[in-house]
C-alpha positions in Angstrom: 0.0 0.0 0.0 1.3 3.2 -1.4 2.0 5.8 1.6 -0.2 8.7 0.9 1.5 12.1 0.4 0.1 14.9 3.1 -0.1 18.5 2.5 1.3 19.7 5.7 0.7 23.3 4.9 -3.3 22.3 4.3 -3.2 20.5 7.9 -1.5 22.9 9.7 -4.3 25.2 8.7 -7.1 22.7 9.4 -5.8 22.3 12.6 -8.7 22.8 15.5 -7.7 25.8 18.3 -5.9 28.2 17.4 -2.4 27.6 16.5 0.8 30.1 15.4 4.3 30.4 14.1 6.6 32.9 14.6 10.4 33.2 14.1 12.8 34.1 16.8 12.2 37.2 16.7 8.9 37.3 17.1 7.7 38.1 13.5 4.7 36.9 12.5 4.8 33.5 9.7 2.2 32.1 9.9 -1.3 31.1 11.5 -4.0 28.5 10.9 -7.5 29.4 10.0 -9.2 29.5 13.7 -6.6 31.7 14.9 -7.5 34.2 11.9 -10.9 33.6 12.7 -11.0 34.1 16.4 -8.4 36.9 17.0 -10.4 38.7 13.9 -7.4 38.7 11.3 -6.3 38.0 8.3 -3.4 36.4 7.0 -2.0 39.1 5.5 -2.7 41.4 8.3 -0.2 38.9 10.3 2.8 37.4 8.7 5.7 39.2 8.4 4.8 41.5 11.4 5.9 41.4 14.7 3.2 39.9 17.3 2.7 43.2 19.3 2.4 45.4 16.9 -0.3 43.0 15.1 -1.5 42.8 18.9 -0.6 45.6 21.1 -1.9 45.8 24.9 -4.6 47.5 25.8 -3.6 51.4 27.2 -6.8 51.4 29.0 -6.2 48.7 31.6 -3.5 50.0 34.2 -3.1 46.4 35.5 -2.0 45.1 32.2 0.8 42.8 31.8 -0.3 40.4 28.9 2.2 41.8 26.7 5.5 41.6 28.8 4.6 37.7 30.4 3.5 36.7 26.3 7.2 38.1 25.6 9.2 36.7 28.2 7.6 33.2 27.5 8.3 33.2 24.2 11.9 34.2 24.4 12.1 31.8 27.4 11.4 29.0 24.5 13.9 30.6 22.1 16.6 30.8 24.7 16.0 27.4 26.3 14.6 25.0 23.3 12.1 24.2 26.4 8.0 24.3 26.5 6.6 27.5 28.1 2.9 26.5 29.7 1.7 30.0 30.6 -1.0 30.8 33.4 -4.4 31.9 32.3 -3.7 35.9 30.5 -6.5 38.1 30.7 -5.1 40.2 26.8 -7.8 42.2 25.5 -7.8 42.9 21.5 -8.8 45.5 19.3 -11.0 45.4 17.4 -9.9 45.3 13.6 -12.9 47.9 12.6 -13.5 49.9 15.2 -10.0 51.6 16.1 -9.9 52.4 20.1 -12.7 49.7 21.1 -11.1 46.3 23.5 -12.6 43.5 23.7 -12.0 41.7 26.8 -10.5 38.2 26.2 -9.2 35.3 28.3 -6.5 32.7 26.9 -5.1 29.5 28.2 -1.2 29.8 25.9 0.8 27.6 25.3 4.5 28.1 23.9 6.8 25.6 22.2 10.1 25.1 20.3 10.4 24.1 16.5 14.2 23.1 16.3 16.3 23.6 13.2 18.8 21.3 11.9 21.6 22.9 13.5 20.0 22.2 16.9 18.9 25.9 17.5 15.0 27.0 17.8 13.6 28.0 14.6 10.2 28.5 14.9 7.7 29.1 18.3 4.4 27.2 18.0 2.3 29.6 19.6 -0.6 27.7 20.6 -3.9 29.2 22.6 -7.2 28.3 23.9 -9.7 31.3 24.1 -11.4 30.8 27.3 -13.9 34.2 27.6 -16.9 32.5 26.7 -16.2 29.8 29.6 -15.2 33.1 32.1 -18.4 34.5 31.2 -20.4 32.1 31.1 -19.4 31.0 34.7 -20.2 34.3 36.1 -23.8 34.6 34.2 -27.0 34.6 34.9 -27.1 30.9 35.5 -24.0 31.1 37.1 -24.7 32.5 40.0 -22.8 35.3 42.2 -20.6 32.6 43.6 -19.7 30.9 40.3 -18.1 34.4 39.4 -16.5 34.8 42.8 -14.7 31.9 42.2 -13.6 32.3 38.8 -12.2 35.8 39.7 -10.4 33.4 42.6 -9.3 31.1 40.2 -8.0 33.8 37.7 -6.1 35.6 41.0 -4.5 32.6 42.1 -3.1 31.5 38.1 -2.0 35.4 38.6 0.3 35.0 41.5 1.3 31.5 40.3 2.6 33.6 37.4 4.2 36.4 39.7 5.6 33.7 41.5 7.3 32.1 38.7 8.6 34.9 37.8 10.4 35.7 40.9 11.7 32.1 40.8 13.5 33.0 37.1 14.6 36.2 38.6 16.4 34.0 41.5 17.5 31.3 39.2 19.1 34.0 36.7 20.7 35.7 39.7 22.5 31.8 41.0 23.8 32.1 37.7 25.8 35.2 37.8 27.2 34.1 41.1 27.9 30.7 39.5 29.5 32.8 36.4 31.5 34.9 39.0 32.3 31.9 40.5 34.0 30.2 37.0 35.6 33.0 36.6 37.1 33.3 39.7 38.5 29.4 39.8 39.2 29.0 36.4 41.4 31.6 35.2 43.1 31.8 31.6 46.3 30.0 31.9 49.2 32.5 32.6 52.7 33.1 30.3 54.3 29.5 30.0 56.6 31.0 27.9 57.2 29.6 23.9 54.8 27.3 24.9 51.4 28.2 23.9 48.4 26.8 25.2 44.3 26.8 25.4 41.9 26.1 27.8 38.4 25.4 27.5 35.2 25.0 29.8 31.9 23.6 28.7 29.1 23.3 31.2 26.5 20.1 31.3 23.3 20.8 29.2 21.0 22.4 32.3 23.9 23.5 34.6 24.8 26.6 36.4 27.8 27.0 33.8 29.9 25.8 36.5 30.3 22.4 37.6 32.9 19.8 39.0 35.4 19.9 36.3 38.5 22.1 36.6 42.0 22.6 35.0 45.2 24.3 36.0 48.4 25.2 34.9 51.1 25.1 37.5 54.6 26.5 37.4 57.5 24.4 39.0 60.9 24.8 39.7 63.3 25.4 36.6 60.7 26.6 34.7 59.3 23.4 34.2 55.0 23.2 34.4 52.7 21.0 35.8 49.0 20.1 34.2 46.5 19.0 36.0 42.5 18.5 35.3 40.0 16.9 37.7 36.3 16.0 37.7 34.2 16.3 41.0 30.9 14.2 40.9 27.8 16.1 40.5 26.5 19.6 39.1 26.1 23.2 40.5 27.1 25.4 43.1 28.0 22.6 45.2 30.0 20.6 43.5 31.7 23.8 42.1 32.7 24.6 45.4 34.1 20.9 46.4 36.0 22.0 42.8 37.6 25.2 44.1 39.1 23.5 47.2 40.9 20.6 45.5 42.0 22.6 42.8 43.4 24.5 44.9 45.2 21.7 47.2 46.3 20.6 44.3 48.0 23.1 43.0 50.0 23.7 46.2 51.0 20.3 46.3 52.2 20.6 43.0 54.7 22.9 43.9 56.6 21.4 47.0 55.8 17.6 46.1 59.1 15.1 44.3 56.4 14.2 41.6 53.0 13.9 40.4 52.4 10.6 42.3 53.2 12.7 45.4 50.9 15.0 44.8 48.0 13.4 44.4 48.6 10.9 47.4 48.3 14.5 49.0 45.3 15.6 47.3 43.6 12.2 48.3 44.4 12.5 51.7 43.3 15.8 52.0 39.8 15.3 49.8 39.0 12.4 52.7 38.0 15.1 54.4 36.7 17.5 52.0 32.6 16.6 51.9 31.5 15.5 47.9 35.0 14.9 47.0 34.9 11.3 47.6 35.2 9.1 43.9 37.1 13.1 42.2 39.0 11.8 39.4 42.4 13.9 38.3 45.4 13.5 36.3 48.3 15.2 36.7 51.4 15.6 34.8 55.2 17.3 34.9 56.8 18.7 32.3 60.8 18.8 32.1 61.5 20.8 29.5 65.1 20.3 29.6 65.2 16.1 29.6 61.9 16.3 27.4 59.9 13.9 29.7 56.0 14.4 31.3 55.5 12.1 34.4 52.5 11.7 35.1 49.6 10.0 37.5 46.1 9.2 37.1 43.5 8.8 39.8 40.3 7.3 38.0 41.0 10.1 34.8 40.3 9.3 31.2 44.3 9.4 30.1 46.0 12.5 28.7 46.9 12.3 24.8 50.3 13.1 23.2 50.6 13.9 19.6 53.3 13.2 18.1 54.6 15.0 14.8 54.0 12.2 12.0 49.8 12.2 13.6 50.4 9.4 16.0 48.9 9.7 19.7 49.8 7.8 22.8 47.2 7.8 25.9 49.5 8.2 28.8 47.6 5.3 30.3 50.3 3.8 32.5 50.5 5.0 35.9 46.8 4.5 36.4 45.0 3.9 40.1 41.5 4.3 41.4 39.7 8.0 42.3 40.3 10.1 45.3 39.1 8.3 48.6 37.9 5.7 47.2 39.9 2.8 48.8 39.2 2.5 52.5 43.2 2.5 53.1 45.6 5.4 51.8 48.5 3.6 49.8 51.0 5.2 47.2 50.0 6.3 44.3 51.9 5.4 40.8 53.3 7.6 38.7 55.2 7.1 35.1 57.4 8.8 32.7 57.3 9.1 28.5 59.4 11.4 26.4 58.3 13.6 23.8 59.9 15.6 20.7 59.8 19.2 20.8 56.7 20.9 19.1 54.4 17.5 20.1 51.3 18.4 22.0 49.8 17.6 25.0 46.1 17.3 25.4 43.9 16.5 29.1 40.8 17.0 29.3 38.1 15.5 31.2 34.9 13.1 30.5 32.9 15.0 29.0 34.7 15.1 25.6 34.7 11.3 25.3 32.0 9.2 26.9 28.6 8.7 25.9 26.3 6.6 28.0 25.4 4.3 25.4 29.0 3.0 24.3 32.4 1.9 25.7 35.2 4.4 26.3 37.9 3.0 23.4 35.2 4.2 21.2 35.6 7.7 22.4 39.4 7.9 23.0 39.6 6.4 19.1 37.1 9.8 18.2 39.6 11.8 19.9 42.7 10.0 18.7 41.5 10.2 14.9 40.5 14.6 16.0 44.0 15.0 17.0 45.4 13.6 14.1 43.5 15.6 11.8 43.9 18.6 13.4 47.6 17.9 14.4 49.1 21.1 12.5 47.2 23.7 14.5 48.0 25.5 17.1 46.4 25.1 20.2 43.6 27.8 19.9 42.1 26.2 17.1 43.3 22.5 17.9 40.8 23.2 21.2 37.9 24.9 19.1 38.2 22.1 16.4 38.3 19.2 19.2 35.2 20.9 20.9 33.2 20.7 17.4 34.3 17.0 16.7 33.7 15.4 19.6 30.5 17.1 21.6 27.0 16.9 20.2 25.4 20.2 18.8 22.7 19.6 21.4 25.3 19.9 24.3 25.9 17.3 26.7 24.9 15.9 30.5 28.4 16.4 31.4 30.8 19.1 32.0 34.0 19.5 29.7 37.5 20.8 30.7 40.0 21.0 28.4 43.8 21.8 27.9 45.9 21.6 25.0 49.7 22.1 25.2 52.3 22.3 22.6 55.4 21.0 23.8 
């Protein structure tokens, strides 16, 4: 049986209720018949326009605020790709022939993302049930005084479950600046490490604060030699961003009186058994000896750093490897192990994120970075991080956080 070929268009306007599109923007594309027929309009009259000026408020109600909560919901779809259910909106309309007259009208709206193929929101779906009959008729004559006294209830309360709402975005918006200040404050663009250029970046989880667990640093050590490190703390937000800041801190002064890297995080796990949510932190860390051209390096429970070498080849420095921090019941050594490199190879650590998906095994992800580096293997290390980030994490973001650090030796 032959599929049958729909006209989309022709259903789209058939649909029942009243249904709209409109671009990011806010203009206008386009709108199914009921809509035209119930908000008194005509197609022409609405695409290509923006929504306010098709629909402005009306000047003659002081407690308006249709127009501003229509707004914010719909760019609250844009900006998030998420549904926007709105409370019931008391937005009167003009009407279309008789300039100055509002009628008053009651909607039920409903907002909702159309995504593009690059992942992005290309169209809203503005969708709206006109509920003034049902107001009315509630409050009528056979409605009954207290029929209308609890509608007007009913209408207060979806009010002040919108006010409410509203407050809570306010809040959430104002974690985020102190979770921004926060970032900024712990992870810092790495400093001069002389010839040696490097990059960092930090990508946040899909959802998160745009700070998280992950962190990266760049250490300097006697005789102008460096240490790397990057870590991942389990969990999202301010807390875990916190539990961050303390070990990456620990870390970094332990970096700088300890023999090695093994010694350094032996330190760090000590000191993170008493550090609350830094129990299973994963961190590698590596020396750099620029004059013996070596890197030794330890790994507590971290996906292993990647050296490219000049002819494309990488090596995952995969063999001083031991479990994350406090997680055995007993402290013991840690391992560490040494590799040499040629001058102009690069070094690259980076955390989970870049690598793992939930429904594969790891060596599929370290073989999409390994085959990354060698493509990319004759940029520098601004691009080489840029062109790593675009390869490896989905253009819908990911549940995990990414730090990321590439070197050039």
């Amino acid at each position: 049986m032959r599929k049958p070929l729909i006209d989309y268009v022709a259903v789209f306007r058939a649909l029942p209720g009243m249904v709209a599109l409109l671009t990011p923007d806010l203009i206008y594309a386009d709108a199914n018949d009921d809509f035209l027929r119930l908000a008194g309009r005509t197609r022409e009259q609405l695409v290509g326009r923006y929504i306010f000026d098709v629909f402005p408020e009306n000047p003659n109600d002081p407690a308006a605020a249709g127009m501003r909560e229509t707004r914010e919901s719909m760019l609250r779809v844009v900006a998030t790709g998420e549904r926007d259910t709105m409370a019931l909106l008391r937005y009167d309309i003009e009407d279309s022939d008789r300039p100055g007259v509002w009628r008053e009208h009651y909607w039920s709206p409903v907002n909702a993302p159309v995504h593009g193929p690059d992942g992005h929101v290309a169209l809203v779906v503005h969708r709206v049930e006109e509920v003034t009959e049902l107001i009315h008729a509630r409050g009528g004559p056979n409605g009954g005084a207290r029929a209308r006294v609890l509608e007007a209830d009913l209408y207060t309360r979806a009010r002040e479950l919108q006010e409410v709402n509203e407050r809570l975005r306010r809040a959430h918006a104002h974690e985020r600046e102190v979770a921004l200040a926060l970032q900024a404050a712990m992870l810092p663009a790495p400093g001069p490490t002389g010839p040696h250029a490097a990059a960092v970046r930090y990508r946040p989880a899909v959802g998160a604060l745009n700070v998280c667990g992950d962190w990266y640093d760049l250490v300097d050590l006697p005789g102008d030699n460096l240490a790397v490190a990057v870590g991942d703390v389990v969990g999202h937000g301010l807390a875990a961003a916190c539990t961050m800041g303390q070990l990456r801190s620990a870390l970094s002064a332990a970096c700088r009186v300890a023999d090695g890297p093994a010694q350094a995080v032996e330190a760090l796990g000590l000191y993170a058994r008493f550090v609350e949510g830094a129990e299973a932190t994963s961190v590698v860390t590596t020396f750099i000896d620029w004059d013996s051209h070596t890197i030794t390096y330890s790994c507590a429970g971290h996906p292993p750093p990647a050296l490219v070498h000049h002819d494309g080849t990488v090596t995952f420095l995969d063999q001083a490897t031991d479990p994350p921090l406090a997680a055995r019941p007993e402290h013991l050594p840690r391992p560490q192990a040494r590799t040499g490199f040629a001058e102009g190879a690069t070094l690259v650590l980076y955390t989970d994120g870049l690598i793992e998906r939930r429904d594969e095994d790891i060596d599929a992800g370290l073989a999409r970075l390994a085959a990354s580096l060698t493509h990319h293997r004759h940029l520098t290390p601004e691009p080489l991080a840029d062109a790593l980030l675009a390869d490896l994490l989905p253009t819908t973001g990911t549940t995990d956080d990414t730090a990321l650090i590439v070197l050039r030796l």
